[in-house]
C-alpha positions as CSV (number, residue, x, y, z in Angstrom):
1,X,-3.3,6.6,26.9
2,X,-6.1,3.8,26.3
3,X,-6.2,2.4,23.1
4,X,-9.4,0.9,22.3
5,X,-9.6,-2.5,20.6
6,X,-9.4,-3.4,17.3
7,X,-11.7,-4.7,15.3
8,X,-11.2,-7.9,13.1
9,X,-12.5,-5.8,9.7
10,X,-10.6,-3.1,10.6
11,X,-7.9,-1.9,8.0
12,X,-5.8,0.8,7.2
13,X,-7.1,1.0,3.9
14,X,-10.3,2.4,5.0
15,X,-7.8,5.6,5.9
16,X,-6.4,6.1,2.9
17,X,-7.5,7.9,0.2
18,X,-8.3,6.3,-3.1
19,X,-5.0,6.9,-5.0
20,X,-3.7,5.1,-1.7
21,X,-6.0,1.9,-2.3
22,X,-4.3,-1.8,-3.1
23,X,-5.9,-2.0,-6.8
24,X,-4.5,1.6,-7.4
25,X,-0.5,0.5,-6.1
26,X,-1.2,-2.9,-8.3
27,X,-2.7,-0.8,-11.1
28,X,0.5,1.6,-11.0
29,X,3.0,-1.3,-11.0
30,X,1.5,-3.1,-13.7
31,X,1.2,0.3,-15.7
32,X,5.0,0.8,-15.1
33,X,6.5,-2.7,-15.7
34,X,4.1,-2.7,-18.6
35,X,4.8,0.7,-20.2
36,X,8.5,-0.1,-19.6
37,X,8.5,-3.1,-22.2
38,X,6.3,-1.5,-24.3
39,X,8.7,1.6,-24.8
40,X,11.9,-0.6,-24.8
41,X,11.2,-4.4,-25.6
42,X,14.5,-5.0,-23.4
43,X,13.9,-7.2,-20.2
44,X,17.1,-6.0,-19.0
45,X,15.6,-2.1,-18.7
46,X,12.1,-4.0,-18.0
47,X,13.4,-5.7,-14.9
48,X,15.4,-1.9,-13.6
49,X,12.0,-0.9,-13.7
50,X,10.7,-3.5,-12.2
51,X,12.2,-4.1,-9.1
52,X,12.3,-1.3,-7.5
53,X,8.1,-1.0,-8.4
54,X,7.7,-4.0,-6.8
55,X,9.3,-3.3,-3.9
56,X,7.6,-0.1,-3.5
57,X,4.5,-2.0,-4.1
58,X,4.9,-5.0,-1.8
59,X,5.9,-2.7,1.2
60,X,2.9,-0.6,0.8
61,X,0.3,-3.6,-0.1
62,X,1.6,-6.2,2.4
63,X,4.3,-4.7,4.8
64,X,2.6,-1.2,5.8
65,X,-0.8,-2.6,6.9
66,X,1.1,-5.0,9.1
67,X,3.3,-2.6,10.7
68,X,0.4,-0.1,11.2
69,X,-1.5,-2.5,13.1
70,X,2.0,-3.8,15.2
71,X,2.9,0.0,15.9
72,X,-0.5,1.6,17.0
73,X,-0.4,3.5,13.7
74,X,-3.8,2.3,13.1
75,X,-5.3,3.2,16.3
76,X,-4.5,6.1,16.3
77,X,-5.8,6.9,12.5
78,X,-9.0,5.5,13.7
79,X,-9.0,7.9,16.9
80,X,-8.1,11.3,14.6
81,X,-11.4,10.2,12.5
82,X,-13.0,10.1,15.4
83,X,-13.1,6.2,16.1
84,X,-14.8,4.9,13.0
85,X,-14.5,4.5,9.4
């Protein structure tokens, strides 16, 4: 199996749908950390919250696209759309 090369502008991000974008995780997180010291005004509940969002959110905003692209997982997303965008 060939795998064709990728481009520099290619991203996995052009794959996902838009509840799957960067600015919708980021949005999401800040809603959540946000809302949680709104409710509660406690940082210790604020920062339960909080870590766990962020870690969700840093593995799908800087760790997924990496992997994707070391893996093969983005070829192959761009061959089942059939090889573009």
């Amino acid at each position: 199996m060939e795998s064709q090369p990728l481009d520099l502008g290619d991203s996995v991000w052009q794959y996902k749908p838009w509840w799957c974008q960067p600015w919708s995780i980021l949005l999401t997180t800040a809603i959540a950390i946000g809302g949680s010291w709104q409710l509660f005004h406690r940082l210790w509940v604020t920062g339960l919250v909080g870590l766990p969002v962020l870690a969700w959110a840093g593995f799908f905003v800087i760790v997924f696209p990496r992997l994707a692209r070391e893996t093969g997982l983005l070829a192959e997303m761009r061959q089942q759309h059939g090889g573009k965008a």
